[in-house]
C-alpha positions in Angstrom: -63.7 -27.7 -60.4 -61.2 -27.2 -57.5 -58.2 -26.0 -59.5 -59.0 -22.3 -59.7 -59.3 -21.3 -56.5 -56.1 -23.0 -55.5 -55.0 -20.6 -58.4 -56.8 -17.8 -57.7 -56.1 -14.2 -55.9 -56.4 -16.2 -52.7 -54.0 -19.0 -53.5 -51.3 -18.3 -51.1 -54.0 -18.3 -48.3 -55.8 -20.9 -49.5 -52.5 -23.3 -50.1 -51.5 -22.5 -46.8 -54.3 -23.4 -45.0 -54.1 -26.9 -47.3 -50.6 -27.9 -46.0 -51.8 -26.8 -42.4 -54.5 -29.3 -42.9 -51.8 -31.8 -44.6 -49.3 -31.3 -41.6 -52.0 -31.9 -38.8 -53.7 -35.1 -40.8 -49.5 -36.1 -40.8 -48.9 -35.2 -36.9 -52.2 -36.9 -35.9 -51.5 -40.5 -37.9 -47.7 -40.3 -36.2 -49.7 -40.0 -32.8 -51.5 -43.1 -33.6 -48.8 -45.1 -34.5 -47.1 -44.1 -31.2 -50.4 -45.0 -29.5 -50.1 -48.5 -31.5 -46.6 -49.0 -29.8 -47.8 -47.7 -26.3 -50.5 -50.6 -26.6 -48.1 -53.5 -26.7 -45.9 -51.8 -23.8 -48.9 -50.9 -21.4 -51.0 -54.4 -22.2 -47.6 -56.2 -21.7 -47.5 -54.3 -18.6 -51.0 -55.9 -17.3 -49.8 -58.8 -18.4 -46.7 -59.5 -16.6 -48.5 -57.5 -13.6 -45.7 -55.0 -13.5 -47.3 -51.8 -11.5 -44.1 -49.5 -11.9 -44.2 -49.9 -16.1 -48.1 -49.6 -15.9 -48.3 -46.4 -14.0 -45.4 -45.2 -16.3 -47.4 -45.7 -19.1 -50.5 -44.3 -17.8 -48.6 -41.4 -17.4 -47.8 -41.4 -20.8 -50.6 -41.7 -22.1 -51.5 -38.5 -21.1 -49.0 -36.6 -22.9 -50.0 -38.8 -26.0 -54.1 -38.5 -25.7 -53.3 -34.2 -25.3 -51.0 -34.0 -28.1 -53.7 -36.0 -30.4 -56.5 -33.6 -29.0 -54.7 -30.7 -29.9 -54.3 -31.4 -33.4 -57.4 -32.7 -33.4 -59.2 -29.6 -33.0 -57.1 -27.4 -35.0 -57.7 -29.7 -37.9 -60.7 -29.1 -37.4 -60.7 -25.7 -37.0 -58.8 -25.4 -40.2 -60.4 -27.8 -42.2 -63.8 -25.8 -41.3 -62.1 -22.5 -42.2 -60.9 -24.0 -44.9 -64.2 -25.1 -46.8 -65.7 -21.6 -45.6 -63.2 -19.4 -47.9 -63.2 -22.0 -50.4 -67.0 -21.6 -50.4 -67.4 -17.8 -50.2 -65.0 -17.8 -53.1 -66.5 -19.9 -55.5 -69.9 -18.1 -54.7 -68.6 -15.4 -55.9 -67.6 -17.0 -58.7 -70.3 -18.4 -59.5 -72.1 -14.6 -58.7 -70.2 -13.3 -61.2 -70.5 -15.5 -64.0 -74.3 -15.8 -63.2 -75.0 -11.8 -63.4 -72.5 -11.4 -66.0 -73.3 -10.8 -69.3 -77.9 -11.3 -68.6 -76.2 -14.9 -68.3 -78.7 -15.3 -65.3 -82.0 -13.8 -68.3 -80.4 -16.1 -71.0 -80.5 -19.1 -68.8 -84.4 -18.9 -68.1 -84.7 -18.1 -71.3 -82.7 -21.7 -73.0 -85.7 -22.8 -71.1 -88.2 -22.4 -73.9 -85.5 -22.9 -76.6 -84.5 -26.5 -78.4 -82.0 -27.2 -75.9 -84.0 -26.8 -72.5 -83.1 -30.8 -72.5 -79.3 -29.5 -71.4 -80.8 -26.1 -69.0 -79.8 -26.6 -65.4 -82.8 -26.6 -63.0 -82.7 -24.1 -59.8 -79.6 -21.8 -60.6 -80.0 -20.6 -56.9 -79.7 -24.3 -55.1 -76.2 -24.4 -56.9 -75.2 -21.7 -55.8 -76.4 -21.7 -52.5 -76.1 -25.7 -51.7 -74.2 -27.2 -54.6 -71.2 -25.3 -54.0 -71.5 -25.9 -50.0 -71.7 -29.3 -50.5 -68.9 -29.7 -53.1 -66.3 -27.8 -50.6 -67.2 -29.8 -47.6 -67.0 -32.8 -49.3 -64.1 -32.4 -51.7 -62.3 -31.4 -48.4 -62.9 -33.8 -46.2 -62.4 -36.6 -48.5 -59.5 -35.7 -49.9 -58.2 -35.4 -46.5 -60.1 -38.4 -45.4 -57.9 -40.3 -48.3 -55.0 -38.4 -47.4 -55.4 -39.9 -44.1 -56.4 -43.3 -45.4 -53.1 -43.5 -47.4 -50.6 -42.2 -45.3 -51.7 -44.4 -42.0 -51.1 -47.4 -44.5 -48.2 -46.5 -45.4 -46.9 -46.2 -41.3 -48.7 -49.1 -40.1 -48.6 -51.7 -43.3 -44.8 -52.2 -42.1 -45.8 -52.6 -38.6 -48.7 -55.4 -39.0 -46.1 -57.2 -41.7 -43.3 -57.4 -38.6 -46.1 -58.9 -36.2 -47.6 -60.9 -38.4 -45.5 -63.4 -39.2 -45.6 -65.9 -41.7 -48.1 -68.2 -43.0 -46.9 -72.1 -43.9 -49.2 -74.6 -45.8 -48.6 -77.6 -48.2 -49.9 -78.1 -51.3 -49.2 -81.5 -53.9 -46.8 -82.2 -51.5 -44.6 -78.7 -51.8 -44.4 -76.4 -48.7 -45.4 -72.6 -49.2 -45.2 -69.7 -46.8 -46.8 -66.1 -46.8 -45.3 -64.0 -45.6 -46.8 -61.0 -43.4 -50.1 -62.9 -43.7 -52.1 -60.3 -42.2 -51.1 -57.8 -44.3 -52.1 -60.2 -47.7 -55.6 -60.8 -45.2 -56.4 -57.3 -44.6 -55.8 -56.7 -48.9 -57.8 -59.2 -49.8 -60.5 -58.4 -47.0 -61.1 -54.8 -48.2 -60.6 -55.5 -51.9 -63.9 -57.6 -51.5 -65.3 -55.1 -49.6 -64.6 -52.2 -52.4 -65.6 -54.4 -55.3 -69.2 -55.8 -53.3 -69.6 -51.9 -51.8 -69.2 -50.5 -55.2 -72.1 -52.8 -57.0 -74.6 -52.2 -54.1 -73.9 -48.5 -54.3 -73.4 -47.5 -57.5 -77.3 -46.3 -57.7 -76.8 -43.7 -55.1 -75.1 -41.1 -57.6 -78.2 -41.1 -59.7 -80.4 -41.0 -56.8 -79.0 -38.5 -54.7 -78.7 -36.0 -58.1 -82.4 -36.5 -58.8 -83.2 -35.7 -54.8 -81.6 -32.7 -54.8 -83.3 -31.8 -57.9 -87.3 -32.4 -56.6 -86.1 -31.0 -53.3 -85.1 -27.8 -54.8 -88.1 -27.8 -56.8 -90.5 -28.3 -53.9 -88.8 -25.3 -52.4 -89.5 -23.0 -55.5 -93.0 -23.7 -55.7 -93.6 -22.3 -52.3 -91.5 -19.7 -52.7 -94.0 -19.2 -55.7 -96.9 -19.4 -53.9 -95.4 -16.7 -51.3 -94.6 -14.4 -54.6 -97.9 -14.6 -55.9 -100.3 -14.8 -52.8 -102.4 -11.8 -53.3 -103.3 -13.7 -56.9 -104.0 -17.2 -55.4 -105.9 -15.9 -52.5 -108.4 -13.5 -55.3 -108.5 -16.8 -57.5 -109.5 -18.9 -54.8 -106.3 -21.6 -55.1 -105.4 -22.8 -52.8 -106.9 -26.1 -53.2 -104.5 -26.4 -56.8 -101.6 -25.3 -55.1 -101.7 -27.8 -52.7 -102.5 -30.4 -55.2 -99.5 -29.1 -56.8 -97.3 -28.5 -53.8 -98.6 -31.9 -52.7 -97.4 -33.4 -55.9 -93.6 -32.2 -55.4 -93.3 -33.2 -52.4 -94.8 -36.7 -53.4 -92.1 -36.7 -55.8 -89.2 -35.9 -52.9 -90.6 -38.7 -50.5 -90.6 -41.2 -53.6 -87.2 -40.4 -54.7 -86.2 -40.3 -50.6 -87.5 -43.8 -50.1 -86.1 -45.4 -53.2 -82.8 -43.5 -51.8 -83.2 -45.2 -48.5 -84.0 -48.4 -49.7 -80.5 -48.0 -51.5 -78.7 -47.1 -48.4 -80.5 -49.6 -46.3 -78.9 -52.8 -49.0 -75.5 -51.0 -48.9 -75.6 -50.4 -45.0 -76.5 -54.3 -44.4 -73.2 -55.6 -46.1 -70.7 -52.5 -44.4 -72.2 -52.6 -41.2 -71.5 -56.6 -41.3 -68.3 -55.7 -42.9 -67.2 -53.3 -40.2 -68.3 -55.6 -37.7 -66.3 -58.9 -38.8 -63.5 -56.6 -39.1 -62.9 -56.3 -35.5 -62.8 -60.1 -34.8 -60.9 -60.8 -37.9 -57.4 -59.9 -36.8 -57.9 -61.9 -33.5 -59.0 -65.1 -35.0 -56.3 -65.1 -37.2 -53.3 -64.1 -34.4 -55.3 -66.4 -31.8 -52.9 -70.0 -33.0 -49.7 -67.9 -31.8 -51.4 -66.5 -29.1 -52.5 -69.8 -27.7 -48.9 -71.4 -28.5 -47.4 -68.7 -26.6 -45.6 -67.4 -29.8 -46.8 -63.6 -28.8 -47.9 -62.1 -25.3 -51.5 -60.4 -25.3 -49.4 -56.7 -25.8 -48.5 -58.1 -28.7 -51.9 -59.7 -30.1 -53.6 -55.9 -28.8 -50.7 -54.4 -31.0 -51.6 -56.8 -33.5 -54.9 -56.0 -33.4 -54.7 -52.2 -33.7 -52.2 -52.5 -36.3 -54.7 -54.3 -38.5 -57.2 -52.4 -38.0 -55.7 -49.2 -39.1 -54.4 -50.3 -42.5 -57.6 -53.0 -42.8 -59.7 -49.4 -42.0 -56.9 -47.5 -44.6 -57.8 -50.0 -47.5 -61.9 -49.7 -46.5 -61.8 -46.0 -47.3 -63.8 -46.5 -50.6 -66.1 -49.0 -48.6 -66.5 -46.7 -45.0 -66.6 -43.3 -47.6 -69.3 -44.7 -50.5 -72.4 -43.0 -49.3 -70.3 -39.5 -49.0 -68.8 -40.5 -52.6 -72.2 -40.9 -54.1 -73.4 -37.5 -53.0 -70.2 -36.0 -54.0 -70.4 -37.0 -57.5 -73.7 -35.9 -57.4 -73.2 -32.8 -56.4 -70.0 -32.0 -58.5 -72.3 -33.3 -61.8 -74.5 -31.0 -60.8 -72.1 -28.2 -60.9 -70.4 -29.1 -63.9 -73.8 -29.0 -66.1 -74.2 -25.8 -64.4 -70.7 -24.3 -65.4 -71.2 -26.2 -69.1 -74.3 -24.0 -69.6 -72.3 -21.3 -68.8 -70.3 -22.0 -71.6 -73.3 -22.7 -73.6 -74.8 -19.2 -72.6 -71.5 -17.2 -73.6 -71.6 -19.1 -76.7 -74.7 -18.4 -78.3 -74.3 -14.6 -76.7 -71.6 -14.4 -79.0 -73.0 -15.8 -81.9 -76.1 -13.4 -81.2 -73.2 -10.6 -80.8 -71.9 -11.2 -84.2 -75.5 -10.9 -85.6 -76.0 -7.5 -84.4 -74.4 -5.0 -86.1 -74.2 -1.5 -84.1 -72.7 1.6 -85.5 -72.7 5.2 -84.4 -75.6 8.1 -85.4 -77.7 11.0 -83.7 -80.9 9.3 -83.9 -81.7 5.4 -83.4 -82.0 4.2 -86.7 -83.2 0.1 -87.2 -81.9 -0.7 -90.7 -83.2 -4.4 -90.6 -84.1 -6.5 -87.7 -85.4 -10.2 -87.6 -86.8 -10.6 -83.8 -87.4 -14.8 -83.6 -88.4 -17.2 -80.6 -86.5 -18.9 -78.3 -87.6 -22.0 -80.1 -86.2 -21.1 -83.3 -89.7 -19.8 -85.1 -89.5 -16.0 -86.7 -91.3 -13.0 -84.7 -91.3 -10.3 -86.8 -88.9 -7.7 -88.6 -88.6 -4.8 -89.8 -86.6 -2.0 -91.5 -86.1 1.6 -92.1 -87.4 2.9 -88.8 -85.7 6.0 -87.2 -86.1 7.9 -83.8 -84.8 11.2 -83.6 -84.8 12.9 -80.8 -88.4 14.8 -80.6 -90.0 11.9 -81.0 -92.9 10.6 -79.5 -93.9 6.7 -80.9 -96.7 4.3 -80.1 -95.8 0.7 -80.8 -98.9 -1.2 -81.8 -99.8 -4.7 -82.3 -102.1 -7.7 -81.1 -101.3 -9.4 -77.8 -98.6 -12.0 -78.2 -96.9 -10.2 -81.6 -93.8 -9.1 -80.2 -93.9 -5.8 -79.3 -91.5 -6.0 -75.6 -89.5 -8.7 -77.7 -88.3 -5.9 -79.6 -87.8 -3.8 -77.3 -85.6 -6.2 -75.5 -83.5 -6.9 -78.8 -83.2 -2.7 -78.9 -81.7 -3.6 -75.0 -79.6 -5.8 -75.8 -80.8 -8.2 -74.1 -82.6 -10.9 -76.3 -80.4 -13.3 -77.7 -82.8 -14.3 -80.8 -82.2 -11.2 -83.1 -80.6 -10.6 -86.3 -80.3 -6.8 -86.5 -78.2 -3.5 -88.3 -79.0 -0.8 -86.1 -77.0 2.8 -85.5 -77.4 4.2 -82.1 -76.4 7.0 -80.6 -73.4 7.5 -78.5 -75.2 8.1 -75.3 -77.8 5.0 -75.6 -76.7 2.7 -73.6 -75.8 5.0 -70.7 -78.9 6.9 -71.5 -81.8 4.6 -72.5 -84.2 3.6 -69.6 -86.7 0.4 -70.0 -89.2 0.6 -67.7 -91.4 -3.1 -67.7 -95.3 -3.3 -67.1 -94.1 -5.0 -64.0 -91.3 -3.7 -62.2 -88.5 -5.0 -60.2 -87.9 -3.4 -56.7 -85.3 -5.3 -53.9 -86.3 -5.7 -50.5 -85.4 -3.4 -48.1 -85.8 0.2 -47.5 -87.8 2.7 -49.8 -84.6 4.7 -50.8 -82.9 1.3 -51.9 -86.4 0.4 -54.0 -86.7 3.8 -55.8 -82.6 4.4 -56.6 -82.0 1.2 -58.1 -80.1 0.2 -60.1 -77.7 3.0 -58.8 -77.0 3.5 -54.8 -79.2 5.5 -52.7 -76.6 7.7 -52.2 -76.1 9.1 -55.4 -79.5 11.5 -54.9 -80.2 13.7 -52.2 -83.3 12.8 -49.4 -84.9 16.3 -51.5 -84.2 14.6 -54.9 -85.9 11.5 -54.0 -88.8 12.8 -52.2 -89.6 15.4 -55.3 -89.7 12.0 -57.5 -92.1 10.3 -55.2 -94.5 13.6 -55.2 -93.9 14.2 -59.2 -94.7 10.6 -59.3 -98.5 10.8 -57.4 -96.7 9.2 -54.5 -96.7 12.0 -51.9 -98.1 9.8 -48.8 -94.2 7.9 -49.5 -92.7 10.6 -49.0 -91.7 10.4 -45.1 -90.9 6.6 -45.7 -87.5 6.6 -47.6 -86.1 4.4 -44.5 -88.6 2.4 -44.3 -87.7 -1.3 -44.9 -90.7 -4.1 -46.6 -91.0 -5.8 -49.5 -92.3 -3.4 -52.4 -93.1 -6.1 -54.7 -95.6 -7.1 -52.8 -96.5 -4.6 -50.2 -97.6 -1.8 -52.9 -100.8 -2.3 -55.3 -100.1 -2.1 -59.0 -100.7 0.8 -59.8 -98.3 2.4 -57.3 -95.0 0.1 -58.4 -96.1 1.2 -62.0 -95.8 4.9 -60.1 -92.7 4.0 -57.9 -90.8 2.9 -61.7 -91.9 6.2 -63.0 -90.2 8.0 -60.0 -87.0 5.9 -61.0 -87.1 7.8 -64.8 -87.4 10.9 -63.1 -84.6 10.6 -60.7 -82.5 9.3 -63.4 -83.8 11.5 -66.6 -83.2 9.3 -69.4 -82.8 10.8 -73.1 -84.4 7.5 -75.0 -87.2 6.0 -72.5 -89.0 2.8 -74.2 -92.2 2.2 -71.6 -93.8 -1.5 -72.0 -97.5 -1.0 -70.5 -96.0 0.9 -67.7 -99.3 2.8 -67.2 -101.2 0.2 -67.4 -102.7 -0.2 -64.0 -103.1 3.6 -63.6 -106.7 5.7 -63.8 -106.6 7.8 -66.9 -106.0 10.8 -65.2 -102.9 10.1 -63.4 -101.9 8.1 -66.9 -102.6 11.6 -68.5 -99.9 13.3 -65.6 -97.2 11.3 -65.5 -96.8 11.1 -69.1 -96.9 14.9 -69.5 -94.5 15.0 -66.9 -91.9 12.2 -68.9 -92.8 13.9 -72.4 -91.4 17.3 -71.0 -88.0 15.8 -69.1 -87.2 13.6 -72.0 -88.0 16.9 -74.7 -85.4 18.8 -71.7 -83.0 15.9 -72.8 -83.4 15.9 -76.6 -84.3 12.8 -76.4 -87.3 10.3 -77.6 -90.2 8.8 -75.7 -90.9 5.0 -77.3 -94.3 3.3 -75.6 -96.3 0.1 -76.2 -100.2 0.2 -74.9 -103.6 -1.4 -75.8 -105.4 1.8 -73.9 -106.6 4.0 -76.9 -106.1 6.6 -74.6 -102.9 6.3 -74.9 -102.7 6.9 -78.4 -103.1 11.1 -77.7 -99.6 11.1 -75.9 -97.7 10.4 -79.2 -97.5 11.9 -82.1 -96.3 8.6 -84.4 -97.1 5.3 -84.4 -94.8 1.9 -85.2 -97.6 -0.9 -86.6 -97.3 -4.6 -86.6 -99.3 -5.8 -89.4 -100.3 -7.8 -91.8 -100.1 -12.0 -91.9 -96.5 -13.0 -91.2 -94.0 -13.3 -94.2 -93.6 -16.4 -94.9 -89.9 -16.9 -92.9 -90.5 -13.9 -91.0 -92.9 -12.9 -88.7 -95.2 -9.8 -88.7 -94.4 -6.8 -89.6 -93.6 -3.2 -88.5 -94.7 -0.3 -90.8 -94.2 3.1 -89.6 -97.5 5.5 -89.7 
């Protein structure tokens, strides 16, 4: 998970910034262990009452305690700049392999299909939190370890000098330990790790499944705000907030068994912690007493114990952040797995769709199933030429816009031999009984896919009018939320503007009238039978309005009970 962008286009920068961070972690445990050694001089000092070395030191200490602030902060600073460009690239990352390839259309779709068991819930919390949590984490305890390690390694030696050694007898033999503090401290925070690790363990599980009902709680309401107008007509409110309700009762019982967790495993380090800073002087205390070492050296002592005593408690001090890193990181490797998953099958679905080359779209064969495995329909020998004018036909629920997104492209379920022409995919427009229009200004709605500046503010305003939509035209910088801010009838009428800006040759429309009067039905599709026949191209439609039926001049049936293995299917009349 980390490896690529330390590998990526940004690898210099981002390796750079990583020994930065190294050297500063270095420079700032050298500053303690010249602290360590200032606190035997300066206590010594007090000691013997000597005013000329304490006021010495004092002054020292000042030099030391800047020096350790200004690494301080730019570690820091680094560290934070750090996670951010680690962040934004791995956003992107994930951006790109999320929009690439209708990976982001296939995933909700593996949703129906016999593996929705292995579907990762709430692509956008990844994206957006996952990966947020998974630099900040992964940085700081790396460098946390990093940390942990090297101040071992610099004041293990230190606490082993001091220490001295430990004589007992045993059957009458003599044994000595030596550095005894050092064998103390190992054996302290190896008990700690191993007792920290059994009381923590459930976290991982616990802080997956929280950010899983927290990000689902979110997505209802952000239903709720998608589909107000709805609820409010129906009267729902009192099931959505049953429903609502019953998320969020599912976030505060996961949240307290989470608690409940943390609260066992903050009893014993808390305790732990706290015994830790007595520990060193009841041990020392015997040689104190004796007059073996003066109090600099017992403070030294001290301090030197508890830096590699706090070095070997990483794991124990760290758990909690442990727990929700693993979480997170699982998380985001089921996420990249179905990646894998999704590229998979698209392949496979690649290699059963056979394309070739021809002046008219001709479907040799097709077999159009379910996500769930079950067949749709099929069919065979149908041909558009360009001319053409077809009404698709069939009961509600047959298939009719699945085939039309296996003639996209898109639908991963197909088995089909079909010759297109060379312009289809550049030329081919699907416009959907409800459309899709981004936030923001009108311009940005009615261009898109492409960028508002490809047409002219003439261009667009001419498709708004041609479309019925002449009280829009004055409002191309306008900025609101389309989706919702326009009755159905006018997005329908805003999607048809789209085909006229971009004048497709082959335009497949799935209800797109649907929510217009007949007479502005009858208009518009005079107007898109004319600019497709300018293109020499072919107008493809599905409707239930019989109406309908007097703009075409063929029809495509799906009939008859499904073949057995099959489906329904499509006879041309």
């Amino acid at each position: 998970m980390a490896m690529p962008y330390f590998q990526s286009e940004e690898k210099w920068k981002a390796r750079g910034l990583l020994a930065a961070i190294v050297a500063l972690n270095l420079g700032a445990v050298y500053m303690l262990v010249l602290i360590n050694d200032w606190n035997r001089v300066f206590y010594d000092a007090l000691q013997n009452k000597d005013a000329a070395v304490f006021w010495r030191e004092l002054g020292r200490f000042t030099y030391l305690a800047f020096g350790f602030i200004v690494i301080a902060v730019y570690r820091f600073y680094l560290t934070q700049l750090l996670e951010m460009r680690w962040r934004a690239w791995m956003t992107g990352h994930y951006l790109d392999r999320w929009l690439a390839d209708k990976a982001f259309y296939h995933l909700e779709l593996a949703r129906f299909s016999q593996d929705a068991h292995a579907i990762p819930d709430n692509p956008d919390q990844r994206i957006a939190e996952d990966i947020n949590r998974f630099t900040t984490y992964s940085v700081s305890l790396s460098m946390g370890l990093l940390n942990a390690v090297v101040t071992l390694v610099s004041f293990v030696g230190i606490l082993w000098s001091l220490s001295g050694s430990f004589a007992f007898s045993y059957n009458g033999s003599e044994y000595t330990i030596p550095g005894f503090m050092v064998w103390m401290a190992v054996v302290y925070a190896l008990a700690g790790s191993v007792i920290t690790h059994y009381l923590g363990r459930p976290l991982i599980a616990l802080n997956f499944e929280q950010q899983r009902v927290e990000a689902d709680f979110r997505h209802h309401m952000v239903r709720v705000r998608e589909y107000s107008e709805s609820i409010a007509l129906d009267r729902g409110e009192p099931v959505e907030r049953q429903q609502i309700g019953g998320r969020f009762t599912a976030v505060l019982a996961n949240y307290l068994a989470l608690i409940r967790r943390q609260k066992r495993l903050t009893w014993f380090t808390v305790g732990y912690g706290q015994a830790a800073v007595v520990f060193p002087f009841v041990v020392a205390a015997p040689r104190f007493f004796s007059g073996a070492i003066q109090l600099g050296e017992l403070m030294q002592i001290s301090s030197a114990f508890g830096r590699v005593q706090d070095s070997l408690s990483w794991f124990v001090d760290n758990y909690d952040s442990l727990a929700r890193w693993r979480a997170t990181t699982d998380r985001l490797t089921s996420f990249e797995e179905s990646f894998q998953r999704v590229q998979a099958a698209a392949r496979t679905a690649a290699q059963q769709q056979q394309t070739g080359a021809a002046d008219a779209l001709q479907i040799d064969e097709a077999q159009v199933g379910l996500p769930d495995g079950r067949p749709l329909l099929t069919a065979q020998g149908l041909r558009l030429s360009a001319g053409d004018t077809v009404l698709l036909k069939g009961p509600s629920g047959s298939g009719k816009s699945t085939l039309f997104r296996a003639l996209a492209g898109i639908w991963p379920w197909a088995r089909t031999r079909v010759q297109r022409p060379a312009d289809f995919d550049a030329r081919a427009m699907f416009l959907p009984q409800r459309p899709y229009f981004p936030n923001g200004a009108l311009r940005d709605a009615l261009a898109y896919p492409a960028p508002p500046d490809r047409y002219s503010d003439a261009q667009l305003q001419q498709a708004l009018r041609d479309a019925l939509l002449p009280q829009l035209a004055d409002d191309l910088d306008r900025q609101d939320t389309w989706g919702q801010k326009l009755s159905g009838g006018e997005q329908q009428r805003l999607a048809i503007a789209r085909a006229f800006l971009k004048r497709p040759r082959w335009l497949f429309l799935d209800e797109a009238s649907s929510a217009l009067d007949e007479d502005a039905e009858r208009t518009l599709y005079d107007q898109l039978r004319a600019r497709v026949a300018q293109e020499d191209g072919a107008l493809v439609s599905i409707a239930h309005r019989p109406t309908v039926a007097a703009f075409h001049e063929r029809q495509w049936r799906l009939e008859g009970d499904p073949a057995p293995g099959q489906g329904l299917r499509i006879q041309a009349v």
